[in-house]
HTML snippet that shows the backbone in 3Dmol.js (N, CA, C, O; Angstrom):
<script src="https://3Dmol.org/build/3Dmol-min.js"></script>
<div id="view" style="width:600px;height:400px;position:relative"></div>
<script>
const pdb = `
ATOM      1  N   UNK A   1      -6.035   3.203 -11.795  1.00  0.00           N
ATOM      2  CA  UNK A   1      -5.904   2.227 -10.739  1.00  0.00           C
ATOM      3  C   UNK A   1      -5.489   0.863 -11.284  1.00  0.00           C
ATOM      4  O   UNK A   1      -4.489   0.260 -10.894  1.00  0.00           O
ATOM      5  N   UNK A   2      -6.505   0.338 -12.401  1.00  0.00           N
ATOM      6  CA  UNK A   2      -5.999  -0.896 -13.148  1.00  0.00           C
ATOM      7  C   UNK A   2      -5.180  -1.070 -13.714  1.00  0.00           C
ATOM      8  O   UNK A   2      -5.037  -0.415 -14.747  1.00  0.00           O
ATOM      9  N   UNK A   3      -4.413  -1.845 -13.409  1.00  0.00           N
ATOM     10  CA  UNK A   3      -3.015  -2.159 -14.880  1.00  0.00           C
ATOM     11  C   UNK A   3      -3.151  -2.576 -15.614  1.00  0.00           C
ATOM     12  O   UNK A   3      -3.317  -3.768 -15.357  1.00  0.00           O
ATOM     13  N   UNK A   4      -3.250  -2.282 -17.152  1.00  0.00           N
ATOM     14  CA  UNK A   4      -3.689  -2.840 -17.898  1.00  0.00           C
ATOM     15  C   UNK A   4      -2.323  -4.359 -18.248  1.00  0.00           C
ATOM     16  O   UNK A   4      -2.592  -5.474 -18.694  1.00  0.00           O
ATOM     17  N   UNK A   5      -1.111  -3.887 -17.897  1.00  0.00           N
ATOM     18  CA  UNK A   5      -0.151  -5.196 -17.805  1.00  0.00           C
ATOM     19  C   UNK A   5      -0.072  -6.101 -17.223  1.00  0.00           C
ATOM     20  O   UNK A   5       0.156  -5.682 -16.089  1.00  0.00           O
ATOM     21  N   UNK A   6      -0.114  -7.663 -17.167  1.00  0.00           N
ATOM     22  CA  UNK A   6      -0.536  -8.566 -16.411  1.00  0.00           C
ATOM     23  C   UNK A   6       0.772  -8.904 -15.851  1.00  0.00           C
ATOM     24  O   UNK A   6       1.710  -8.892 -16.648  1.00  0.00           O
ATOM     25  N   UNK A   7       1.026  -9.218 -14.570  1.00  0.00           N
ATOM     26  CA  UNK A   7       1.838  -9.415 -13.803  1.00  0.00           C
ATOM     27  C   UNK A   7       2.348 -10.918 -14.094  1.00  0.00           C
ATOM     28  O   UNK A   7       1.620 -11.900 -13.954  1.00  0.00           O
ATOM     29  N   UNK A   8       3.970 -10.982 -14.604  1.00  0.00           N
ATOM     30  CA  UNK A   8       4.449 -12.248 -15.166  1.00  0.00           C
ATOM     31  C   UNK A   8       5.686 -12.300 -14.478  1.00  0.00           C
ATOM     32  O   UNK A   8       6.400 -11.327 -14.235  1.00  0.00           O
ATOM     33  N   UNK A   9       5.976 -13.852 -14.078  1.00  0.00           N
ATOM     34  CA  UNK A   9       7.201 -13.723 -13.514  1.00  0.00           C
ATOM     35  C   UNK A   9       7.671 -15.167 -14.066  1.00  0.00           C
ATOM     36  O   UNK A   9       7.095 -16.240 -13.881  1.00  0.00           O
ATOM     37  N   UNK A  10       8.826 -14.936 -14.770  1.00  0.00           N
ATOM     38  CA  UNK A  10       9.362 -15.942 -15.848  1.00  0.00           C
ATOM     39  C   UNK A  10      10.680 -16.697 -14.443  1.00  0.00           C
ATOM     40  O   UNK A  10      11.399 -16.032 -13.696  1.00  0.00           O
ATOM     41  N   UNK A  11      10.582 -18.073 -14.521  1.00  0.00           N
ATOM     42  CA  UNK A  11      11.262 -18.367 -13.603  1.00  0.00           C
ATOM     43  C   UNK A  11      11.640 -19.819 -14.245  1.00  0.00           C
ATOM     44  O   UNK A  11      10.894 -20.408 -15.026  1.00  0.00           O
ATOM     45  N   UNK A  12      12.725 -20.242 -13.868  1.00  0.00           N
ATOM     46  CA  UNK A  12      13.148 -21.948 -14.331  1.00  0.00           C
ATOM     47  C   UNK A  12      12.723 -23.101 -13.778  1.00  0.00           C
ATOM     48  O   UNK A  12      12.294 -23.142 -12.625  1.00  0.00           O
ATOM     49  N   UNK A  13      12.776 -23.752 -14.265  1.00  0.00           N
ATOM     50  CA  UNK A  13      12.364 -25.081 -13.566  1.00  0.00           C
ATOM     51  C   UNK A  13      13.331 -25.797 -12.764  1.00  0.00           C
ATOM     52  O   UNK A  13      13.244 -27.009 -12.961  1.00  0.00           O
ATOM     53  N   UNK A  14      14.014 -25.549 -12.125  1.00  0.00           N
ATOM     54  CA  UNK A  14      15.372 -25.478 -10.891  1.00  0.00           C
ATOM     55  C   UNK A  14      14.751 -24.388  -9.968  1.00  0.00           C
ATOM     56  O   UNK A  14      15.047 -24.561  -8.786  1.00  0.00           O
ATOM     57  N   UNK A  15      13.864 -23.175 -10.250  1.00  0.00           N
ATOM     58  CA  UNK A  15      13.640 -22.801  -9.252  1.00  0.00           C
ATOM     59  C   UNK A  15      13.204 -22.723  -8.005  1.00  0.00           C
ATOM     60  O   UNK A  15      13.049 -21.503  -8.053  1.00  0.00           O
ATOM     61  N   UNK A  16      12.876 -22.991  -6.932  1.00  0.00           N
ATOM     62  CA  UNK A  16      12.166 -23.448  -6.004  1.00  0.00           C
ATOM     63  C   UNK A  16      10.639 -22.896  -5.755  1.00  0.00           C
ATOM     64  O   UNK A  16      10.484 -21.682  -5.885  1.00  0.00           O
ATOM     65  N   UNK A  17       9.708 -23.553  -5.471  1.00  0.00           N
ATOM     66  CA  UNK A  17       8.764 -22.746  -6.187  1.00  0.00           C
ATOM     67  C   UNK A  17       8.033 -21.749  -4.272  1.00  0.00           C
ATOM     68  O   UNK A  17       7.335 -20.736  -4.271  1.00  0.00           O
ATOM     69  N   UNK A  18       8.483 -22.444  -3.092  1.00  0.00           N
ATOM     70  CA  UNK A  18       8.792 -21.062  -2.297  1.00  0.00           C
ATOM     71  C   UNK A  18       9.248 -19.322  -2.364  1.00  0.00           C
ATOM     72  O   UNK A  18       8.714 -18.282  -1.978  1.00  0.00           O
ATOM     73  N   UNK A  19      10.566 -19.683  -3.098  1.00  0.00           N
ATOM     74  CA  UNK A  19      10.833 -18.466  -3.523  1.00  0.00           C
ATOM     75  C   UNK A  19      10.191 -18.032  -4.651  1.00  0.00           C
ATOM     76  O   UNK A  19      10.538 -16.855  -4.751  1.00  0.00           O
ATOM     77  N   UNK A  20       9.582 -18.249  -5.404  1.00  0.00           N
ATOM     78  CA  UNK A  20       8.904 -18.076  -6.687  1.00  0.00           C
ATOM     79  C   UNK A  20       7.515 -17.496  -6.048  1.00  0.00           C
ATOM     80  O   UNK A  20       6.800 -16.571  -6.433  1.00  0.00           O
ATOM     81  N   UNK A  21       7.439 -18.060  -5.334  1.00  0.00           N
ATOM     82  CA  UNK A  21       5.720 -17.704  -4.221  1.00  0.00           C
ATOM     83  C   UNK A  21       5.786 -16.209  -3.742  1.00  0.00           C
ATOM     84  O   UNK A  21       4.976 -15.282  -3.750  1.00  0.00           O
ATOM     85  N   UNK A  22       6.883 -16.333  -3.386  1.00  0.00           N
ATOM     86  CA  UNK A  22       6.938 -14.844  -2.455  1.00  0.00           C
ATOM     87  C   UNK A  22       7.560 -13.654  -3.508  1.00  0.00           C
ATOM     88  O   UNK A  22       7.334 -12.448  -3.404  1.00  0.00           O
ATOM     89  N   UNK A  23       8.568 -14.438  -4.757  1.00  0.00           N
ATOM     90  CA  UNK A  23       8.549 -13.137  -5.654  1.00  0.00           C
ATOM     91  C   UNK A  23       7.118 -12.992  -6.448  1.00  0.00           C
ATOM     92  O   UNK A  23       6.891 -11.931  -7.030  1.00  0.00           O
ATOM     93  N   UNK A  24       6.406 -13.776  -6.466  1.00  0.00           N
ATOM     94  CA  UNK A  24       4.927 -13.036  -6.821  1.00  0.00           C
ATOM     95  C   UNK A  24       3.956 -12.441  -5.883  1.00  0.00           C
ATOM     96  O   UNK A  24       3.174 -11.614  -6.352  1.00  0.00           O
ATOM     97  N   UNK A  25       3.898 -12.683  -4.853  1.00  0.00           N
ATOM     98  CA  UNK A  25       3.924 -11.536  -3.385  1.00  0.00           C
ATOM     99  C   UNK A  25       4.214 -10.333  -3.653  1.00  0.00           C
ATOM    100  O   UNK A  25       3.501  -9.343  -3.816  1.00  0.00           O
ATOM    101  N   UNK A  26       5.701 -10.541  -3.699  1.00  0.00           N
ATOM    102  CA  UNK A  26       6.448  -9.245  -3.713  1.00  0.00           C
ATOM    103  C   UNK A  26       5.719  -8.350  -4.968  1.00  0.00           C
ATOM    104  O   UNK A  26       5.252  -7.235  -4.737  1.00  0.00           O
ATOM    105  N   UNK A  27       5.677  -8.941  -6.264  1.00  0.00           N
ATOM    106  CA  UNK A  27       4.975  -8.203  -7.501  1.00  0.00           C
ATOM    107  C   UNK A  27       3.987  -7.357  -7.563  1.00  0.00           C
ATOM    108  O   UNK A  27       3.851  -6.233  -8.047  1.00  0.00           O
ATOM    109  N   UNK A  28       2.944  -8.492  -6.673  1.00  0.00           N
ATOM    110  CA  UNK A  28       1.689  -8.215  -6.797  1.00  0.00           C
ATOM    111  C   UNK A  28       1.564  -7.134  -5.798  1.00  0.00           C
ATOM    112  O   UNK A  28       0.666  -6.298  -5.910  1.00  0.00           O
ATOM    113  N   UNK A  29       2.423  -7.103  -4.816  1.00  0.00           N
ATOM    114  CA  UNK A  29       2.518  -5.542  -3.573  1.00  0.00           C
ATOM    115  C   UNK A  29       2.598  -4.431  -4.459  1.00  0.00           C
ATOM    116  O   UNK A  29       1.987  -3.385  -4.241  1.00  0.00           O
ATOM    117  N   UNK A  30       3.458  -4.650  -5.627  1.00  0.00           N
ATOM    118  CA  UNK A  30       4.333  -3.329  -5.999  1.00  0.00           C
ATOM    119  C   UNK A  30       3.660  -2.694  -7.200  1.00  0.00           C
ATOM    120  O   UNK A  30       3.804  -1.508  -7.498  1.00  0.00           O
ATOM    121  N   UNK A  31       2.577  -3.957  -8.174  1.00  0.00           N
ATOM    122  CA  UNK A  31       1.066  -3.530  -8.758  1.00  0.00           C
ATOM    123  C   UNK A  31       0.071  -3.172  -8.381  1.00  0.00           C
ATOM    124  O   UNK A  31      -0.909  -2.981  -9.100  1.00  0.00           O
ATOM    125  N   UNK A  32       0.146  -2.918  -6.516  1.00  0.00           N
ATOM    126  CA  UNK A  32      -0.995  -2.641  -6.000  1.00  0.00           C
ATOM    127  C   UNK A  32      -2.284  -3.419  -6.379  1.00  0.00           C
ATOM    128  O   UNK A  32      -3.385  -2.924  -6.618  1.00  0.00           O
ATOM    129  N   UNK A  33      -1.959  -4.650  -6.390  1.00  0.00           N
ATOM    130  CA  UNK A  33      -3.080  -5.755  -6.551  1.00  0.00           C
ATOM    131  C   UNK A  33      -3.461  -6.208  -4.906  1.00  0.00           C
ATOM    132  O   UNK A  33      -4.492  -6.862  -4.743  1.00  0.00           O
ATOM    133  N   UNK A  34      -2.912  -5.975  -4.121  1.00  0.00           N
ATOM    134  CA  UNK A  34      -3.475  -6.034  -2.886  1.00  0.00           C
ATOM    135  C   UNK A  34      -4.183  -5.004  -2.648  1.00  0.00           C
ATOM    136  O   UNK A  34      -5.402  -5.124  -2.522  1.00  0.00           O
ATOM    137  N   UNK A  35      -3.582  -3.829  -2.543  1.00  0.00           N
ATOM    138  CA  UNK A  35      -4.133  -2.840  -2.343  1.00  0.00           C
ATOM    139  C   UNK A  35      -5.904  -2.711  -2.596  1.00  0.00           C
ATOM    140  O   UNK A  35      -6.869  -2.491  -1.864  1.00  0.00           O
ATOM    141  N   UNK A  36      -5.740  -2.922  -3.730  1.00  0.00           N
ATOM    142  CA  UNK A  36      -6.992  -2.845  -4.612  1.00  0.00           C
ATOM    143  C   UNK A  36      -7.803  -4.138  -3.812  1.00  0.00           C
ATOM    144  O   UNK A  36      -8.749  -3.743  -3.130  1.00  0.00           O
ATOM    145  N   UNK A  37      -7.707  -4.751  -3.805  1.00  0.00           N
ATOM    146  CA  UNK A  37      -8.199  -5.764  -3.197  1.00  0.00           C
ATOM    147  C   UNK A  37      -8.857  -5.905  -2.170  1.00  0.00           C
ATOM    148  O   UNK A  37      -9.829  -6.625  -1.939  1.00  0.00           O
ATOM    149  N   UNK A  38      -8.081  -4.907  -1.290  1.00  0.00           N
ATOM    150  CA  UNK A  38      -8.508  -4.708   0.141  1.00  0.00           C
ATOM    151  C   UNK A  38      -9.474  -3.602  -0.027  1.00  0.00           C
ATOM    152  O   UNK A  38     -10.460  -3.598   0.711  1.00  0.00           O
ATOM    153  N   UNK A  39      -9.269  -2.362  -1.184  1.00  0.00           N
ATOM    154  CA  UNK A  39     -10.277  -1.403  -1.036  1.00  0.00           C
ATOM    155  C   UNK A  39     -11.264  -2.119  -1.475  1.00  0.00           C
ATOM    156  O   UNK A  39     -12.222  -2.160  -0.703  1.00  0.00           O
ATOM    157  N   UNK A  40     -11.368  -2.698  -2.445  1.00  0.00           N
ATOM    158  CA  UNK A  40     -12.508  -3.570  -2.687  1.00  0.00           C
ATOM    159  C   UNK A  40     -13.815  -4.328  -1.803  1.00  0.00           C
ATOM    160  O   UNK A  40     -15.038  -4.404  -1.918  1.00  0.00           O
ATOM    161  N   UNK A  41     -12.951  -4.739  -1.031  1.00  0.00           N
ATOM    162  CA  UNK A  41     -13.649  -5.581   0.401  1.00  0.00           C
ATOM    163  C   UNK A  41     -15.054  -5.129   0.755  1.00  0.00           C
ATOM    164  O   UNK A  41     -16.009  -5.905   0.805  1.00  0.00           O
ATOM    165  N   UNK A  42     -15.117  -3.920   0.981  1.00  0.00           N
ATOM    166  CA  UNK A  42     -16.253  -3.197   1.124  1.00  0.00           C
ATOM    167  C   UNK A  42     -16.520  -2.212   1.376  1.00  0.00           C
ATOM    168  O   UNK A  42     -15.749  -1.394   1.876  1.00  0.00           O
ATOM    169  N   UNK A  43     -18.054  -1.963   1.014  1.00  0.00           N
ATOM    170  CA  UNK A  43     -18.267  -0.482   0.875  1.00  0.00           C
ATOM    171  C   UNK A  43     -18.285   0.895   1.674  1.00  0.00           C
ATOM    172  O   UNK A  43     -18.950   0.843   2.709  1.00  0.00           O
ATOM    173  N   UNK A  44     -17.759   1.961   1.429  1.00  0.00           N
ATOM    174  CA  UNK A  44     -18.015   2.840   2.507  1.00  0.00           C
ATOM    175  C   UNK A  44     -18.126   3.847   1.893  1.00  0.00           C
ATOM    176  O   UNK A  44     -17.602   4.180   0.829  1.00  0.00           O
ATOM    177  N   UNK A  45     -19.107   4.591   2.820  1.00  0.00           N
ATOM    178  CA  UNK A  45     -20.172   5.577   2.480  1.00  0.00           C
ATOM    179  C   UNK A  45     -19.452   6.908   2.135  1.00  0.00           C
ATOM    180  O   UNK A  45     -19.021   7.370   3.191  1.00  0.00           O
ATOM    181  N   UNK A  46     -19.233   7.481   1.386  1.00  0.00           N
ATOM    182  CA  UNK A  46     -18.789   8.945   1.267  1.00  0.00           C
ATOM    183  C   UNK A  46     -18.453   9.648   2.524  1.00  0.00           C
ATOM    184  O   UNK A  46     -17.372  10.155   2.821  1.00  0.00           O
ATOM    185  N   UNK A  47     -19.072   9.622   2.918  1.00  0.00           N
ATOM    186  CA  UNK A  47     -18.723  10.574   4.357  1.00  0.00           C
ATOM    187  C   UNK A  47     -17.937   9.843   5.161  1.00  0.00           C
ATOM    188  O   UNK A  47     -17.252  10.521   5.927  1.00  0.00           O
ATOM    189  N   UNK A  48     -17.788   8.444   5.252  1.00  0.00           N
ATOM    190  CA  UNK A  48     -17.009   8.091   5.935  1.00  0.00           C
ATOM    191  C   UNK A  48     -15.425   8.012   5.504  1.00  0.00           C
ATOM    192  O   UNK A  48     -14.465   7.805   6.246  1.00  0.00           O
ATOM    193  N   UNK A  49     -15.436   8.272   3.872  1.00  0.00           N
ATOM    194  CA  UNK A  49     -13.699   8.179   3.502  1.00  0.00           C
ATOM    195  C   UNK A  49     -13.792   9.292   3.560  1.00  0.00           C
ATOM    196  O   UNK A  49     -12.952   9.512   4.433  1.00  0.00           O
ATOM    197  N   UNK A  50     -14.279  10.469   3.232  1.00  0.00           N
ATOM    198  CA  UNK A  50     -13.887  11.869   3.937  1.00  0.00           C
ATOM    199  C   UNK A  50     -13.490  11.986   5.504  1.00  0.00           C
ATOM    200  O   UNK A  50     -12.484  12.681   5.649  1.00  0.00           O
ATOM    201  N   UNK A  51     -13.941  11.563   6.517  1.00  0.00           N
ATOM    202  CA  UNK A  51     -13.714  11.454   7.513  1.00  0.00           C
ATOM    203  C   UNK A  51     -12.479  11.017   7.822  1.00  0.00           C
ATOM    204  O   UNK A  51     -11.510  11.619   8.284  1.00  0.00           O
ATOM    205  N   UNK A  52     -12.678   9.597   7.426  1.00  0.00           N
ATOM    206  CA  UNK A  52     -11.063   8.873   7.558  1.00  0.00           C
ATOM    207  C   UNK A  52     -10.127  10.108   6.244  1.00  0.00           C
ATOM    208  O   UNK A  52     -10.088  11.151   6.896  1.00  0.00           O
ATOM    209  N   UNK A  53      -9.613  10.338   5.201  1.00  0.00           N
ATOM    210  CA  UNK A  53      -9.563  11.194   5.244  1.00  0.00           C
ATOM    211  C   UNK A  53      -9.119  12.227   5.822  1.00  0.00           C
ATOM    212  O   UNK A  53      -7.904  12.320   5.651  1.00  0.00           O
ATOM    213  N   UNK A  54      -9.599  13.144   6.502  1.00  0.00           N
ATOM    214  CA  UNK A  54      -9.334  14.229   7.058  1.00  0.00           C
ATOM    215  C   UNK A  54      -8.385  13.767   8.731  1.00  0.00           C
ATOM    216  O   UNK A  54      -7.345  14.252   9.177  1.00  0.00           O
ATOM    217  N   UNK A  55      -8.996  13.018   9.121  1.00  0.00           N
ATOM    218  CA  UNK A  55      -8.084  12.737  10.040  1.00  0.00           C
ATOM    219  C   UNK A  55      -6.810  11.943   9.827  1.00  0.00           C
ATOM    220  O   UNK A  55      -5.901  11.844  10.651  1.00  0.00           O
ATOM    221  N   UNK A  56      -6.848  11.452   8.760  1.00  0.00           N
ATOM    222  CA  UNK A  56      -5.300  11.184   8.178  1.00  0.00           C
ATOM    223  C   UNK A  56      -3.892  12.039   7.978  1.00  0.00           C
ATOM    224  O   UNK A  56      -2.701  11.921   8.269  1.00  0.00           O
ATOM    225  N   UNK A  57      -4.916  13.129   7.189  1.00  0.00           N
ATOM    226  CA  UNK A  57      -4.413  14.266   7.166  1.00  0.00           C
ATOM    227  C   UNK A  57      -3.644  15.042   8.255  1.00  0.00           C
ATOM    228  O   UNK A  57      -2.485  15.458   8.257  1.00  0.00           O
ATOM    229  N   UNK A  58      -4.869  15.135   9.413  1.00  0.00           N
ATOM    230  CA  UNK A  58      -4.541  15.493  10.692  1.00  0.00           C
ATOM    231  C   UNK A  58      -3.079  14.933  11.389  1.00  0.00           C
ATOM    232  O   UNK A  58      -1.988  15.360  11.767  1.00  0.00           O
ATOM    233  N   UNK A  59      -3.663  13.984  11.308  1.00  0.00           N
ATOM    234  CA  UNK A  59      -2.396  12.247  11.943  1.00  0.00           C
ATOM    235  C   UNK A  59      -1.309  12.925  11.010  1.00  0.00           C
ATOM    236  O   UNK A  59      -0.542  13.529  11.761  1.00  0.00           O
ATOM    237  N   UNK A  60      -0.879  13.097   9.550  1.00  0.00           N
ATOM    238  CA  UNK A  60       0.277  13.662   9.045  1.00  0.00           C
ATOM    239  C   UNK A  60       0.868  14.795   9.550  1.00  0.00           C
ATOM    240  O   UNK A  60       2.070  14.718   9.802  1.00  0.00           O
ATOM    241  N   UNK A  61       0.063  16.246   9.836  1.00  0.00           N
ATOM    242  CA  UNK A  61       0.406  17.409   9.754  1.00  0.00           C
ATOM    243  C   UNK A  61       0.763  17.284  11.665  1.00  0.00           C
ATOM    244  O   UNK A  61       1.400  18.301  11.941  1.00  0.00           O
ATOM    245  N   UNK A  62       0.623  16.687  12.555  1.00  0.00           N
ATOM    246  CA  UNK A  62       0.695  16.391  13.449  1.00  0.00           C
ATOM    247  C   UNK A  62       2.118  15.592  14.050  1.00  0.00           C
ATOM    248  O   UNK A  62       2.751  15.881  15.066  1.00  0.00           O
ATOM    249  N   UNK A  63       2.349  14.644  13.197  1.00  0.00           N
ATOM    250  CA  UNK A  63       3.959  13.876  13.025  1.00  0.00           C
ATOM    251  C   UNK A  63       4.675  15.261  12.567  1.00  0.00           C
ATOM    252  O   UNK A  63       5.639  15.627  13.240  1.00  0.00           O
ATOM    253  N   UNK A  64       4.331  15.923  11.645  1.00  0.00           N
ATOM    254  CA  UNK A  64       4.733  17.148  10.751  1.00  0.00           C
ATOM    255  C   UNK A  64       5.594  17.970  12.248  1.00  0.00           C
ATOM    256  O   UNK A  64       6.736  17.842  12.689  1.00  0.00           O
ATOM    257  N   UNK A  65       4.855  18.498  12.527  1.00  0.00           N
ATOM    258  CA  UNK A  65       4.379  19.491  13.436  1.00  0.00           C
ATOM    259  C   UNK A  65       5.409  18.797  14.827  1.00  0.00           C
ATOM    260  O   UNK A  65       5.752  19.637  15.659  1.00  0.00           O
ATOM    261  N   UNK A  66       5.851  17.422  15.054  1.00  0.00           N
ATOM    262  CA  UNK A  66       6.392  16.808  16.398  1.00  0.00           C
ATOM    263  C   UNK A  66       7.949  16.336  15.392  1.00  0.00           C
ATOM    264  O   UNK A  66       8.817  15.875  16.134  1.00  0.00           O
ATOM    265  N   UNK A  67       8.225  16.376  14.401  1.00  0.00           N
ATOM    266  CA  UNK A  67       9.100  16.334  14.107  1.00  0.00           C
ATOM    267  C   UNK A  67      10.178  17.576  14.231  1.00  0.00           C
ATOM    268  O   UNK A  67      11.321  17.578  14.689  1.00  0.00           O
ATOM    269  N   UNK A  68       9.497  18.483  13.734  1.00  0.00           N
ATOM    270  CA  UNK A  68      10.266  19.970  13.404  1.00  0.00           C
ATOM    271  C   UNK A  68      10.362  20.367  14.885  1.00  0.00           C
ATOM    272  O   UNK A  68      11.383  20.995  15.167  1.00  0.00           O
ATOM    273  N   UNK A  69       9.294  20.065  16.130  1.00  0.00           N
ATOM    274  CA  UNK A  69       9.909  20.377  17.124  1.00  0.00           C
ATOM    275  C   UNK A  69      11.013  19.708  17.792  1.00  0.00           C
ATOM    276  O   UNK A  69      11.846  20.281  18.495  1.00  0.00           O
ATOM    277  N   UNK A  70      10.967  18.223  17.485  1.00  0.00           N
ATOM    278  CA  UNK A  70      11.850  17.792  18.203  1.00  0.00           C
ATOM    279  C   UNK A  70      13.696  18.103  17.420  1.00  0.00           C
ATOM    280  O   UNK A  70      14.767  17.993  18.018  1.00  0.00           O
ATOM    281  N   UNK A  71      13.528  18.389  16.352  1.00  0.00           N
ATOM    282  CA  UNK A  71      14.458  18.803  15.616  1.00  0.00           C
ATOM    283  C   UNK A  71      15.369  19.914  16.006  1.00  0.00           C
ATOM    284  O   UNK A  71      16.582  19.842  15.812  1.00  0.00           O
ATOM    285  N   UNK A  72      14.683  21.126  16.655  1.00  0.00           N
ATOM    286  CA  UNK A  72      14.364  22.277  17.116  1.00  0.00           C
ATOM    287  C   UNK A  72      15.209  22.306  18.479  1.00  0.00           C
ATOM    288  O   UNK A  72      15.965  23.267  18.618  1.00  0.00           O
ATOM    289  N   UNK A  73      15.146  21.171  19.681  1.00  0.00           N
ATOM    290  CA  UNK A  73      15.437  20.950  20.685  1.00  0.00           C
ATOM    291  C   UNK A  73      16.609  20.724  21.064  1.00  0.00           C
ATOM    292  O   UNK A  73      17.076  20.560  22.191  1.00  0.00           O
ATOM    293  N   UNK A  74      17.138  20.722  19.897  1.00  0.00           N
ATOM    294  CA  UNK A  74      18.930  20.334  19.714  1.00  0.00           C
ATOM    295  C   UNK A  74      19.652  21.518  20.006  1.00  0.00           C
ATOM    296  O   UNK A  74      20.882  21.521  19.953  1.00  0.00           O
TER     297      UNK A  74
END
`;
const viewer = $3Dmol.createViewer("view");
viewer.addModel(pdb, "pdb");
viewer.setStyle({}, {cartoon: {color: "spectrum"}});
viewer.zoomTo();
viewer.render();
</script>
């Protein structure tokens, strides 16, 4: 999950530091440093990420399942 590489973004001093803001945004999306962040937030009980979980699953095989029909209809 951890990266052990620290997220660096080498930029000039002409750069604007707006855009410099949002390419470390962009970084930190693509290190899953948000990600992590947000799972972090707080705790949940075993049974409840199984739950969520399984109905995720569901929610996939379900798009799955309404795609191939509508595909089908042609």
């Amino acid at each position: 999950m951890a990266q052990l590489t620290p997220i660096k973004l080498r930029i000039d001093e002409r750069f604007p530091v707006d855009k410099a803001l949002r390419k470390f945004k962009r970084l930190c999306e693509s290190y899953g440093v948000v990600k992590e962040y947000k799972r972090r937030q707080e705790h949940k009980k075993p049974s409840l990420k199984t739950r969520e979980k399984e109905e995720a699953a569901l929610k996939r095989r379900r798009k799955a399942i309404m795609k191939v029909s509508k595909s089908s209809r042609i």
